[in-house]
N, C-alpha and C positions, 0 to 999 in steps of 0.2 A: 218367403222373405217379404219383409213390409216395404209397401211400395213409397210410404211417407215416411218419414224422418223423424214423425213426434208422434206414431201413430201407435204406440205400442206402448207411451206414457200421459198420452193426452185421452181423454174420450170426446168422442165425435161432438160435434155442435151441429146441431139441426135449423133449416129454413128460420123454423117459428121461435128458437131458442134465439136467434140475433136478433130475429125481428123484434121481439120481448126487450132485448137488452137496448136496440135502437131508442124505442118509441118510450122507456122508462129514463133513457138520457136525455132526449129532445123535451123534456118537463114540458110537457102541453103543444110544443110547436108541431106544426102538422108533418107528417111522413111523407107527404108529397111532394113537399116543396124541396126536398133531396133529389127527385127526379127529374132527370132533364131530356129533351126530346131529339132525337137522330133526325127523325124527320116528322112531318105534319101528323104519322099515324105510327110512329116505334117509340117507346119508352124505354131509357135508360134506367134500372135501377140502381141505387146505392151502392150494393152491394151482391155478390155470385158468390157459390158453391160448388163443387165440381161434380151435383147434380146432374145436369144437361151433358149426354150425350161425351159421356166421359169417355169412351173408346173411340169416336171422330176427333175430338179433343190432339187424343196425339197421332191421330192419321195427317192431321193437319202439320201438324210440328212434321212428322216423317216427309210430308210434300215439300214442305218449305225448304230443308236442310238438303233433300235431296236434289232441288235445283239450287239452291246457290252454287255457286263458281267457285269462293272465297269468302272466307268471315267478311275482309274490307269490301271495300266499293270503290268505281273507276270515279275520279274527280273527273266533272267535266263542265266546261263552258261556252259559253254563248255567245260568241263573237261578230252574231250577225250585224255586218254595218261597222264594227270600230276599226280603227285606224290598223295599217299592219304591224304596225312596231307592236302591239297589244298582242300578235302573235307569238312573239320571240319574247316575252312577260312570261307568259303563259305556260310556256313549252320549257322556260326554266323554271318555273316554278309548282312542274310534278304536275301537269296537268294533264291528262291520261287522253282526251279528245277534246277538241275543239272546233266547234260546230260556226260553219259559214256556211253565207248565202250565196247560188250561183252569179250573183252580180255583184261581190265581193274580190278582191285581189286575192289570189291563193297562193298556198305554198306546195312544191312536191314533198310532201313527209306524210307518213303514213297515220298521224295523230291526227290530223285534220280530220274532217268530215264534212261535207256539200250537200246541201237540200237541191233538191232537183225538181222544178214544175217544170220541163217539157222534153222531148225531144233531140229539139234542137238545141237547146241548151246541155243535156247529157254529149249529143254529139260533139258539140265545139270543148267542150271539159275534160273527156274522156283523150282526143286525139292530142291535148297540151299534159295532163297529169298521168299518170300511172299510179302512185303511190295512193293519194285519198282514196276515200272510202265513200263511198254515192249513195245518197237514201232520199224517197221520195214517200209524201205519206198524199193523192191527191184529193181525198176530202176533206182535208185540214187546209190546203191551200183555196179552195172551191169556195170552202166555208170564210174564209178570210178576204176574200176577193184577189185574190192572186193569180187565179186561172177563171178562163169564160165560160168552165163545165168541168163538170168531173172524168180526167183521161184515165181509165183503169187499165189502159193498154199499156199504159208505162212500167205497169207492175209486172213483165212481161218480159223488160227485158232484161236481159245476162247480168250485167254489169252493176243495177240497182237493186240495194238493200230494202224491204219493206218495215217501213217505219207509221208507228199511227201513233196521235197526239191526243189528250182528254183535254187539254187545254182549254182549244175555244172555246168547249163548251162550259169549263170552269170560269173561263173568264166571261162567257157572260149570263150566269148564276146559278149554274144549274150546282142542285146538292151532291154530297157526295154518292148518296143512291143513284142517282140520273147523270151523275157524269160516269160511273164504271158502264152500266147499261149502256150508254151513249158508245163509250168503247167498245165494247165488245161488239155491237151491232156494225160498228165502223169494221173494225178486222173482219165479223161475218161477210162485210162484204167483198171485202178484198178476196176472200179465202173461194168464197162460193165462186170469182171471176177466176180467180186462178186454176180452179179445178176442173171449169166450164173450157178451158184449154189448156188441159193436162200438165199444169205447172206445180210444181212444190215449192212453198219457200223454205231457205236454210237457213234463213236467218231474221228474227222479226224483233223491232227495239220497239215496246212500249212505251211509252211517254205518258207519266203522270202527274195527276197539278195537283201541289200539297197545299194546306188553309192554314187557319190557325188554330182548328182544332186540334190539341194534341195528337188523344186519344184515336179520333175517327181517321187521323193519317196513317195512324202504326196499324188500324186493323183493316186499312183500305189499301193497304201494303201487302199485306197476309193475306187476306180474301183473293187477292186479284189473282196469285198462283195459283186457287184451288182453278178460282171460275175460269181462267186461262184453259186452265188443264183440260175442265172439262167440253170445251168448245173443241180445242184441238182434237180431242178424244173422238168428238161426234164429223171428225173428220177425217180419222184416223191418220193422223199427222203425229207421232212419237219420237222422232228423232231432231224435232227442230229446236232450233237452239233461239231461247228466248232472252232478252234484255229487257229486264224492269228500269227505268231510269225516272227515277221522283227529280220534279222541277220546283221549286217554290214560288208559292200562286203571285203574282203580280194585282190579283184582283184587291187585295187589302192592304196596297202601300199606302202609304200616310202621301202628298203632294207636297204640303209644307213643311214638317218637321221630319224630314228624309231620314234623320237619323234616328227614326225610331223603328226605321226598316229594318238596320241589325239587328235589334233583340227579334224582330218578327220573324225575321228569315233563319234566324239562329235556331226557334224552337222548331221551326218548319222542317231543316235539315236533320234537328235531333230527330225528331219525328218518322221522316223518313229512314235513317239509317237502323234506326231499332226496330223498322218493320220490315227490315231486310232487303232495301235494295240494291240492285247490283250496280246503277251509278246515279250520282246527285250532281244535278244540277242549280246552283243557287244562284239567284238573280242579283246584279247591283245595286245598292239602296237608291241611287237616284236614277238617273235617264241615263247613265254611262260613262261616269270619269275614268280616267286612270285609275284615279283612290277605291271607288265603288267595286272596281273589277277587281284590286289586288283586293282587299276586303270580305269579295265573294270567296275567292281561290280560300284565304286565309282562316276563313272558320271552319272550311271543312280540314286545316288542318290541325284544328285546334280540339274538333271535332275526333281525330284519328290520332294525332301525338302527345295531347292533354287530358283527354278526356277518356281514352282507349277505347273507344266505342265498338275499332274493327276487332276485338279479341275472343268476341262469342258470337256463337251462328244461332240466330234466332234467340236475339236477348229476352223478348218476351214470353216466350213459351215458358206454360204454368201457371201466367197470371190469370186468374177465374173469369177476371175482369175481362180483359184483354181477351181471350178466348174467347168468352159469348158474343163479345163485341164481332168477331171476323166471323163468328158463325150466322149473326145479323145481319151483316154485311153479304155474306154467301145467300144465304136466300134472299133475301128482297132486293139485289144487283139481279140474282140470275129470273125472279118473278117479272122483274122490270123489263130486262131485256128480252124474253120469250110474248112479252105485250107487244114490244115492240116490234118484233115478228110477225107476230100474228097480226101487224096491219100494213103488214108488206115491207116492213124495213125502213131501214135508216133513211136511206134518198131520197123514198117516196117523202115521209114525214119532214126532210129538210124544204122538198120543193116547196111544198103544199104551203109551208110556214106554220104547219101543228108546231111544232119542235121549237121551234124560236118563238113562238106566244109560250111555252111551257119557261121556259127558261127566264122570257121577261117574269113573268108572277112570281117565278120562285124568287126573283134579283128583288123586284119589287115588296116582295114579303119578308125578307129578311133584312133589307133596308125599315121598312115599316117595324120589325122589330128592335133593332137599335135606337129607334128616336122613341117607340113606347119602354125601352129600359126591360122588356121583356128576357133579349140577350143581352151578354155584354161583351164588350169590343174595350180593352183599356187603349186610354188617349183619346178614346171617341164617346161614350159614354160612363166611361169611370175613371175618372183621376185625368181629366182632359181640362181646356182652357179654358177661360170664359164662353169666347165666341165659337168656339167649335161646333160645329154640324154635321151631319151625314146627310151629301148629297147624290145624287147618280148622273153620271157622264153617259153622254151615249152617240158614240160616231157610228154612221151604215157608210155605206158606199154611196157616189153621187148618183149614178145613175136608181139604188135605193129598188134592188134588185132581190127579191122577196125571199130569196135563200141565204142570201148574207148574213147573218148571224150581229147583232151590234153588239161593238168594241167595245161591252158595260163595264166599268170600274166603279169600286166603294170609294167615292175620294172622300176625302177627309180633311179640315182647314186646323189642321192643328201643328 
């Protein structure tokens, strides 16, 4: 039986047969200038064939499908810091979790969820709530300046969920090559402290930070289950139940013209849901209204009741495109992170501040690329105002504490 659909009244079209038809339609313009860059040294082509690695192709699609939960996704939101009344908003309007900070007012309900940097603070939480759900991720708090050092004894105890975040380091510039590596090295660590005292985890939520690249969110969505898998693997960890949860990046909100944040967070969520993850989290277009919040909640429903996004498991399985792209992805994440390794890990390279000079140059060059029109960013260099610029913000901590990572955002005066 023919595994394609026109294959039996079409004849096959060859590499050099498109390229042919390409380069005879572009009337003289150059073939390279179709090509655009992942990173400083991978090249996107135009165009794929189902060439490459056609039997991983659908080992991939079989991984994917077999960890999803459900076609949809849990909506969830980020309540850290706003008012309470915003939780009883929230909670009617189908919000599946809602995510607070341990120095926030809580609720006993079971949709909730609490970030956890210490201890003491798990202590005084746990003996007032039963119902919430407890998650601590403590190199993201480290990294943030939230805590004085990194406590991996926390991941230790009963009652807390282990949760790791690519954020920071998305937020301040790393690509999406060096922010998965960046991840995974973070779980390595956790995993290696865990097993260094006979612990298992049952439960681990991922935290991912989606851009404006379309494409590179849906295939950095896919990638992440294989390279997941196979970390877990070399841990022999099979029964753990894993949470993908895509966040939409904050690193490319506009300051001024706030409402040019929906359309951005709009494709950031499409992005994410079509690369299958199990929950989205989408950020307020401004610093946190009321409006911004109903707003966020309201495209992902627009997202799932308009749009029918939740109806297929793994929408993009097949596309040639899409496929090479997560295959891209899978080797130079897992190249990246095995580097990373090999110079002793995550911690070492946070102390030291390799890690946060890496990240400055990459925020730094791809700023440098928007004002030379190199990339493009619309609002900021195409179809934007007179006076508009790309500038970079950059908060540390006061005391300027050489593992802190800065608070880098692309702001934008438009």
């Amino acid at each position: 039986m023919s595994s394609s659909l026109f294959e039996s009244e079409f004849d096959a079209v060859t590499n050099q047969e498109w390229m042919d038809k390409i380069v005879k339609d572009l009337k003289g313009a150059s073939y390279e200038k179709l090509n655009w860059n992942l990173d400083a040294n991978t090249i996107i082509h135009p165009f794929y064939t189902q060439e490459r690695n056609k039997e991983f192709d659908t080992t991939i699609h079989q991984e994917i499908v077999s960890q999803l939960k459900a076609n949809s996704w849990l909506i969830i939101q980020d309540l850290k810091g706003a008012p309470k009344d915003e939780i009883e908003k929230a909670l009617a309007s189908d919000v599946s979790i809602i995510q607070r900070s341990e120095k926030d007012e809580l609720l006993n309900k079971s949709s909730i969820s609490c970030e956890i940097t210490s201890k003491e603070s798990l202590q005084s939480i746990r003996s007032k709530y039963l119902d919430i759900k407890l998650y601590t991720d403590p190199i993201k708090n480290w990294i943030e300046g939230n805590t004085q050092y990194v406590d991996l004894d926390l991941l230790l105890e009963n009652d807390l969920n282990l949760s790791i975040s690519s954020s920071p380091f998305h937020n301040a510039g790393a690509d999406d090559i060096l922010e998965l590596a960046l991840l995974l090295s973070s779980l390595n660590e956790y995993l290696h402290h865990l097993r260094s005292h006979e612990k298992t985890p049952k439960e681990i939520n991922i935290e991912v930070a989606i851009g404006i690249n379309f494409y590179s969110g849906v295939a950095k969505l896919r990638s992440l289950r294989i390279l997941l898998k196979k970390l877990l693997d070399a841990y022999q960890l099979n029964g753990v139940k894993i949470n993908i949860i895509a966040s939409t990046s904050s690193y490319y909100n506009s300051h001024c013209d706030q409402h040019t944040n929906l359309l951005r967070h709009t494709t950031m969520g499409l992005s994410a849901v079509l690369g299958a993850c199990d929950g989205l989290k989408i950020s307020p277009f401004d610093n946190g209204s009321s409006l911004s919040y109903r707003m966020a909640r309201n495209i992902q429903h627009l997202l799932k009741e308009e749009a029918y996004i939740d109806k297929v498991q793994d929408m993009m399985a097949g596309s040639y495109f899409i496929e090479e792209l997560t295959l891209t992805f899978i080797d130079k994440v897992w190249e990246s992170f095995r580097e990373m390794e090999d110079r002793e890990g995550l911690l070492k390279g946070l102390k030291s501040g390799e890690i946060k000079e890496v990240l400055n140059q990459q925020h730094q060059q791809r700023v440098k690329g928007y004002n030379a029109e190199e990339n493009t960013m619309i609002g900021v260099n195409k179809f934007g105002l007179a006076d508009e610029n790309v500038t970079k913000k950059t908060k540390v901590s006061e005391d300027d504490r050489p593992w802190v990572l800065p608070s880098i955002t692309l702001s934008t005066t438009i």
